[in-house]
ChimeraX commands (.cxc) that place a marker at each C-alpha (Angstrom):
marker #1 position 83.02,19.09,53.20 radius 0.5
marker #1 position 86.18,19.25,51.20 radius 0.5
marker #1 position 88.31,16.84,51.57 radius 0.5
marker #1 position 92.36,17.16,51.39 radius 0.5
marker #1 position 92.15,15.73,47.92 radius 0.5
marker #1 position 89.75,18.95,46.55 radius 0.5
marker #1 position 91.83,20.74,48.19 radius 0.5
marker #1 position 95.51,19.82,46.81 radius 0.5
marker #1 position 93.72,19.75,43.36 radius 0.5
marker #1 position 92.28,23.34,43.78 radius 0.5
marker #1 position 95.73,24.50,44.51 radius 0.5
marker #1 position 97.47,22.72,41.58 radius 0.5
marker #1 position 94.87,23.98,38.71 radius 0.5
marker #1 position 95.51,26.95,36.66 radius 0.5
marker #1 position 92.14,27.66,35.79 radius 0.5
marker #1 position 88.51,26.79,37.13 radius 0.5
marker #1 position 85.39,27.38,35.09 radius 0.5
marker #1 position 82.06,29.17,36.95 radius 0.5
marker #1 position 78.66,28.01,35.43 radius 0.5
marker #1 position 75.54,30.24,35.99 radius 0.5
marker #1 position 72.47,30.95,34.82 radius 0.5
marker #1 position 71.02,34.24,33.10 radius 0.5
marker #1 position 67.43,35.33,33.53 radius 0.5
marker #1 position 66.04,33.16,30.97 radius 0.5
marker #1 position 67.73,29.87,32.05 radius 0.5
marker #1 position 70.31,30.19,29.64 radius 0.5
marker #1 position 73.66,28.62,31.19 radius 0.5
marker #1 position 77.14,30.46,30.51 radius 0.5
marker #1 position 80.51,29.17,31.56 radius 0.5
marker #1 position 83.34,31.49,32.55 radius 0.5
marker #1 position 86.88,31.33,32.95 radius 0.5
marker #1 position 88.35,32.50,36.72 radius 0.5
marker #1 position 92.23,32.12,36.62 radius 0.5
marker #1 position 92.22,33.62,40.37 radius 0.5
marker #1 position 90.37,31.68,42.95 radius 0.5
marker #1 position 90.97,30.12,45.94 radius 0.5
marker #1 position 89.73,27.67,48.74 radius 0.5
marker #1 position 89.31,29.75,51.86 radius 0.5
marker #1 position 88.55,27.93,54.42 radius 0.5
marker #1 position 86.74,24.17,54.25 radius 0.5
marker #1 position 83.55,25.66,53.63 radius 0.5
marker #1 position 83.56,27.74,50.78 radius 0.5
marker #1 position 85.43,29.12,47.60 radius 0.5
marker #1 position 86.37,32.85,47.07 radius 0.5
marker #1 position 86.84,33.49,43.09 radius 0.5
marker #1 position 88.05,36.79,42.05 radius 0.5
marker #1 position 85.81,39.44,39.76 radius 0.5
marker #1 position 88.41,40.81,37.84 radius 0.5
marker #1 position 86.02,40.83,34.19 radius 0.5
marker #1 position 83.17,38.98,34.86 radius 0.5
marker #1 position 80.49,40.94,34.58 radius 0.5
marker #1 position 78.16,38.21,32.67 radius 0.5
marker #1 position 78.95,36.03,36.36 radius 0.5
marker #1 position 78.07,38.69,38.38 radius 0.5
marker #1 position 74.79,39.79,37.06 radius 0.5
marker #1 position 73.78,36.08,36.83 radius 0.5
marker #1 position 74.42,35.29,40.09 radius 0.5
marker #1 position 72.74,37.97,41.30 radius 0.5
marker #1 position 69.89,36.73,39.80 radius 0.5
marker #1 position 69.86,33.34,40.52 radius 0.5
marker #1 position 72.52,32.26,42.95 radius 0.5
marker #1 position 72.76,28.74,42.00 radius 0.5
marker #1 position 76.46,27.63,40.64 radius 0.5
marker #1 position 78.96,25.32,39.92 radius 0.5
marker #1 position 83.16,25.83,39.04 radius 0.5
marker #1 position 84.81,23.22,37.96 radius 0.5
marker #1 position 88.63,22.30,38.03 radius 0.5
marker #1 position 91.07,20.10,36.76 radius 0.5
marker #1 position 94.93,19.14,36.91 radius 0.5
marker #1 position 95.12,19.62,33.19 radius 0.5
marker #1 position 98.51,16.74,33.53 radius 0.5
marker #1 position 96.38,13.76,35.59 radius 0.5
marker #1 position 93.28,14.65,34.30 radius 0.5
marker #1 position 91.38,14.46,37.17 radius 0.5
marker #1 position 89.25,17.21,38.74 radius 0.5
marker #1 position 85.97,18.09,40.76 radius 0.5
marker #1 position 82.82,19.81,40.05 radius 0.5
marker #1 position 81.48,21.93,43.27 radius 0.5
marker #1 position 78.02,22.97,42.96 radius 0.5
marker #1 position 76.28,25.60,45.46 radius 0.5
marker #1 position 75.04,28.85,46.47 radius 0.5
marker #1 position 77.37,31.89,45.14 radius 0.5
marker #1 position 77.08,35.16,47.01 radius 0.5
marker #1 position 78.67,38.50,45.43 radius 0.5
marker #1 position 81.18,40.48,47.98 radius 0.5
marker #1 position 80.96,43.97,47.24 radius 0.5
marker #1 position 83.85,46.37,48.05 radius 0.5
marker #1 position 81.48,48.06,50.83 radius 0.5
marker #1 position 80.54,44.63,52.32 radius 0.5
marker #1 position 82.12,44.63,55.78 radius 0.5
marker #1 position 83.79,41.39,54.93 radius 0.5
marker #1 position 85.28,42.09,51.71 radius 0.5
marker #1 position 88.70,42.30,53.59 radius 0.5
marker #1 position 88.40,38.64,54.60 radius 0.5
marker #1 position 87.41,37.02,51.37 radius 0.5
marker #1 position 89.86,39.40,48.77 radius 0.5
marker #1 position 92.83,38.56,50.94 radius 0.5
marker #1 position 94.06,35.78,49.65 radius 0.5
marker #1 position 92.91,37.06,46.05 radius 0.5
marker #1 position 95.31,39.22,46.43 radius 0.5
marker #1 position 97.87,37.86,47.90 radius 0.5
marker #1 position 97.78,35.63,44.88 radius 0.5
marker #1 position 97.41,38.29,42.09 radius 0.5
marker #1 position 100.03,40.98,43.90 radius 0.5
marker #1 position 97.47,43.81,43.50 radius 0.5
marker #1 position 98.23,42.85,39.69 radius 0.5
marker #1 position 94.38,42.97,38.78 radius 0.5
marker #1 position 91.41,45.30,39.69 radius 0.5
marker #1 position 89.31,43.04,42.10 radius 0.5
marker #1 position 85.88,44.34,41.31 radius 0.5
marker #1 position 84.15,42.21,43.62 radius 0.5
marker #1 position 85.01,38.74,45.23 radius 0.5
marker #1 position 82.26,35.95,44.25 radius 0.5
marker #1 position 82.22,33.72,47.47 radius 0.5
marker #1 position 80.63,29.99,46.60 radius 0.5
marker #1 position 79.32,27.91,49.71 radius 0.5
marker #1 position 79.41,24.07,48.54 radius 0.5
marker #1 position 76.21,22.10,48.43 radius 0.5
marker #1 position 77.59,19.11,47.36 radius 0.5
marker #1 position 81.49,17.93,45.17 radius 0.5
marker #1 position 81.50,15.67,42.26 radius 0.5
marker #1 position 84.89,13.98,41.09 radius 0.5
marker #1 position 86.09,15.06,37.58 radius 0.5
marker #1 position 87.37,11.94,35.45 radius 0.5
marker #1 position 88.83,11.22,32.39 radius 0.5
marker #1 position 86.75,8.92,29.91 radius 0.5
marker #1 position 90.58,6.96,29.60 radius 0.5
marker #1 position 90.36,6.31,33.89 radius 0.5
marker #1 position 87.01,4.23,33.21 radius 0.5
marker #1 position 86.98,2.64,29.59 radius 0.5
marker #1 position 90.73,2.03,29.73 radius 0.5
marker #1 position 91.36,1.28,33.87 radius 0.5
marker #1 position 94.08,-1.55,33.33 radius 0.5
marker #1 position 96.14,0.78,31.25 radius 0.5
marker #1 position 95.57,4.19,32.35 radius 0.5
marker #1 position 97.69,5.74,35.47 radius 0.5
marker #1 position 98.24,9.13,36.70 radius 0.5
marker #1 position 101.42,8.60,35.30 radius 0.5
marker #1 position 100.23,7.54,31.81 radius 0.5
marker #1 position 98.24,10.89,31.99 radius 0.5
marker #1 position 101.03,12.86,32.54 radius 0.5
marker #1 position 103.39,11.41,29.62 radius 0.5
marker #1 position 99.97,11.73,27.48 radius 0.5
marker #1 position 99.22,15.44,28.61 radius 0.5
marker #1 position 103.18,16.22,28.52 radius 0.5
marker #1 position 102.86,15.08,24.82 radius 0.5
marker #1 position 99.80,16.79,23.80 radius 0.5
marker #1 position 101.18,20.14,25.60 radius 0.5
marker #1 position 104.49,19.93,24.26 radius 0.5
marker #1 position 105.98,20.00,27.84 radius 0.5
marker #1 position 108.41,18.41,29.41 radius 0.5
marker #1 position 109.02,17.99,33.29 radius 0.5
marker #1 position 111.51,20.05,35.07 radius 0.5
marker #1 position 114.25,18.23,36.55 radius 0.5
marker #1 position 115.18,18.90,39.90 radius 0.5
marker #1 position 118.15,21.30,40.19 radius 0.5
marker #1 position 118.41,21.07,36.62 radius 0.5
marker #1 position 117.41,24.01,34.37 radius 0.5
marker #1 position 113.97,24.94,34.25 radius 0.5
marker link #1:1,2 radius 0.2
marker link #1:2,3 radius 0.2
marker link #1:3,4 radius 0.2
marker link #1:4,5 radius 0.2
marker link #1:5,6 radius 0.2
marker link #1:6,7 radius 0.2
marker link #1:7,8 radius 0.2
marker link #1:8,9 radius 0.2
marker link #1:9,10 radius 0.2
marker link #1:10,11 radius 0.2
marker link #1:11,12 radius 0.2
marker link #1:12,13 radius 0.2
marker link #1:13,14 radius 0.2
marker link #1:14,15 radius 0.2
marker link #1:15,16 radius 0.2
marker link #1:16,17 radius 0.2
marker link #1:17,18 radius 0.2
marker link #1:18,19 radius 0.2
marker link #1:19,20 radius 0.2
marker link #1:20,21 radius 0.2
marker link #1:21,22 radius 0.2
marker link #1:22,23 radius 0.2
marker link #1:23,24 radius 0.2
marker link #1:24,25 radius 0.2
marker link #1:25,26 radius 0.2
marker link #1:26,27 radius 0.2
marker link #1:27,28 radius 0.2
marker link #1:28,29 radius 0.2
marker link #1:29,30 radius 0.2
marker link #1:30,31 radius 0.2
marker link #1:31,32 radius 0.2
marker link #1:32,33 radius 0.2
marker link #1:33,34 radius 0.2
marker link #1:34,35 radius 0.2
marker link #1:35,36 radius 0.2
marker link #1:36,37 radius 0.2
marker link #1:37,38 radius 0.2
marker link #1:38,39 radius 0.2
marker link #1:39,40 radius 0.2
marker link #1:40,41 radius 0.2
marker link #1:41,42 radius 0.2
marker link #1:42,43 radius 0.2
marker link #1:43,44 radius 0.2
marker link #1:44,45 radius 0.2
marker link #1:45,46 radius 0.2
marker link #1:46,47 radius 0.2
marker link #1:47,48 radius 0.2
marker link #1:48,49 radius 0.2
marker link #1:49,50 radius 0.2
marker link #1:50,51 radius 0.2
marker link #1:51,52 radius 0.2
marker link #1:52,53 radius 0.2
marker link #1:53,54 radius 0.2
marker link #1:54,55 radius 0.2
marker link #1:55,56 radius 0.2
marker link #1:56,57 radius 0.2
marker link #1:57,58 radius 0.2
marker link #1:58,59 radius 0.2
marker link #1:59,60 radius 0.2
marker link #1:60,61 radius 0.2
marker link #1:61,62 radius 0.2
marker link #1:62,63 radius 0.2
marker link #1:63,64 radius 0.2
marker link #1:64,65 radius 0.2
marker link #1:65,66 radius 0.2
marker link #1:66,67 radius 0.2
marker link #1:67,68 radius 0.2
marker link #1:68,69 radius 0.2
marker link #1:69,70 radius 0.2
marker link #1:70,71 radius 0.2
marker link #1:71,72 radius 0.2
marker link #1:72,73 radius 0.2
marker link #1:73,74 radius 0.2
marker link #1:74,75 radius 0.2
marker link #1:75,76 radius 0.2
marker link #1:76,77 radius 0.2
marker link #1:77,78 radius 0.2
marker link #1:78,79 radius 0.2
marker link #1:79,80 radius 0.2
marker link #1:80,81 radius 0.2
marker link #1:81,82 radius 0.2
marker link #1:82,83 radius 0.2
marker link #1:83,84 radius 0.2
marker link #1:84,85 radius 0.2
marker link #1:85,86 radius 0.2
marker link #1:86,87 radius 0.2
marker link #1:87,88 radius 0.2
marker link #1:88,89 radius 0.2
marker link #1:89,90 radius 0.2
marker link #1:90,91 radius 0.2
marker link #1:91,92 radius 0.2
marker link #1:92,93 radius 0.2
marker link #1:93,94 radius 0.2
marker link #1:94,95 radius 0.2
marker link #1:95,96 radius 0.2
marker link #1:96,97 radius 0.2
marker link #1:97,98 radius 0.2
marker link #1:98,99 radius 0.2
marker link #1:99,100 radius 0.2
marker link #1:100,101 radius 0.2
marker link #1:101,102 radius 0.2
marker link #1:102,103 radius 0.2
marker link #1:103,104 radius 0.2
marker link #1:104,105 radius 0.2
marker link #1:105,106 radius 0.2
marker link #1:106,107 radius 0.2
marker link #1:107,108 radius 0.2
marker link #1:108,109 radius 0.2
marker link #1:109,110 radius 0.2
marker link #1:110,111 radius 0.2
marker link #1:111,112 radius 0.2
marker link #1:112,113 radius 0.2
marker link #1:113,114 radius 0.2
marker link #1:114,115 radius 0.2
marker link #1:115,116 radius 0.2
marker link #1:116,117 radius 0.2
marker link #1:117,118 radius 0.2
marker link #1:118,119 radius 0.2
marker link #1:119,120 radius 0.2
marker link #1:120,121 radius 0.2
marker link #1:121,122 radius 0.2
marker link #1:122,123 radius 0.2
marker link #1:123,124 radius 0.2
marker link #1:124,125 radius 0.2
marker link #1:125,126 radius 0.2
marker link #1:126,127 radius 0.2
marker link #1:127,128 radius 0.2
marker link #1:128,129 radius 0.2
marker link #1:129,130 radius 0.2
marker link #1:130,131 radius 0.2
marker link #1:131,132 radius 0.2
marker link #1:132,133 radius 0.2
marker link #1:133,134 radius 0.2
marker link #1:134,135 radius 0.2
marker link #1:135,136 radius 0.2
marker link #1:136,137 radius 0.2
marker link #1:137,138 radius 0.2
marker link #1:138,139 radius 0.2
marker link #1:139,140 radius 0.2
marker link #1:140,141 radius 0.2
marker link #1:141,142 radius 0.2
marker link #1:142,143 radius 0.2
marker link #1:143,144 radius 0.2
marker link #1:144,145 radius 0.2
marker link #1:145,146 radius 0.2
marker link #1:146,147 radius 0.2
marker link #1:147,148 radius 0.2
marker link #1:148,149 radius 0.2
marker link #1:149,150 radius 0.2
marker link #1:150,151 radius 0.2
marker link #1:151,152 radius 0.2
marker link #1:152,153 radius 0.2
marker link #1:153,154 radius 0.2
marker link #1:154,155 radius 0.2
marker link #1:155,156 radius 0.2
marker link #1:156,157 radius 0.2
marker link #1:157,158 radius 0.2
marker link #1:158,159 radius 0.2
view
């Protein structure tokens, strides 16, 4: 289900967003800064402070994270069933590996929240389809770079 695109995407973004829902249908977005695409079936995002996530999803298991390469603007939206991993869950081992092979141990791993795709949506910029003869990936980047204050780093040049 996810293709090689998702997956080079997941791996270049920063940051992914996790919608849920609280007990009275109220939706609430949260930041994850650790996550990571485990296998082609499903998503393991750290619990590091998310205790508004957890108790959601525990509650209704029905979510969505979201992610973006912040320079092309382009992303996906991955909606499906989240289940939380417990430290005492016999397969906690598996899905906080690569958490924390990522974070170094750096952050207390509270739980692992372990999202099982339903179905990926393609994240566009408004510029890709009101602007299509003018906008590139490359136009993206120079805007992005611009907006950021960035610059790219030059190959063995100083970073």
């Amino acid at each position: 289900m996810l293709s090689s695109e998702l997956l080079n995407c997941a791996q270049r973004s920063v940051l992914a967003w996790l919608a849920t829902v609280d007990s009275t249908g109220c939706p609430n977005v949260s930041p994850k800064e650790i996550f990571a695409v485990v296998d082609e079936q499903s998503f393991a995002i750290a619990n590091i402070a998310s205790p508004g996530s957890v108790r959601n999803l525990r509650i209704n298991s029905q979510a969505c994270l979201s992610f973006i390469d912040v320079f092309i603007q382009k992303g996906f939206k991955v909606k499906g069933r989240a289940e939380v991993i417990d430290p005492a869950h016999p397969e906690f081992s598996k899905w906080s590996a690569p958490l924390r092979e990522m974070t170094q141990d750096r952050f207390p791993l509270h739980s692992v929240i372990v999202l099982h795709p339903a179905s990926v949506e393609p994240i566009v910029a408004p510029s890709y389809l009101f602007f299509a003869a003018e906008t590139t990936e490359q136009t993206q980047i120079a805007s992005a770079m611009t907006a950021y204050g960035v610059q790219p780093r030059r190959p063995n040049g100083p970073d």
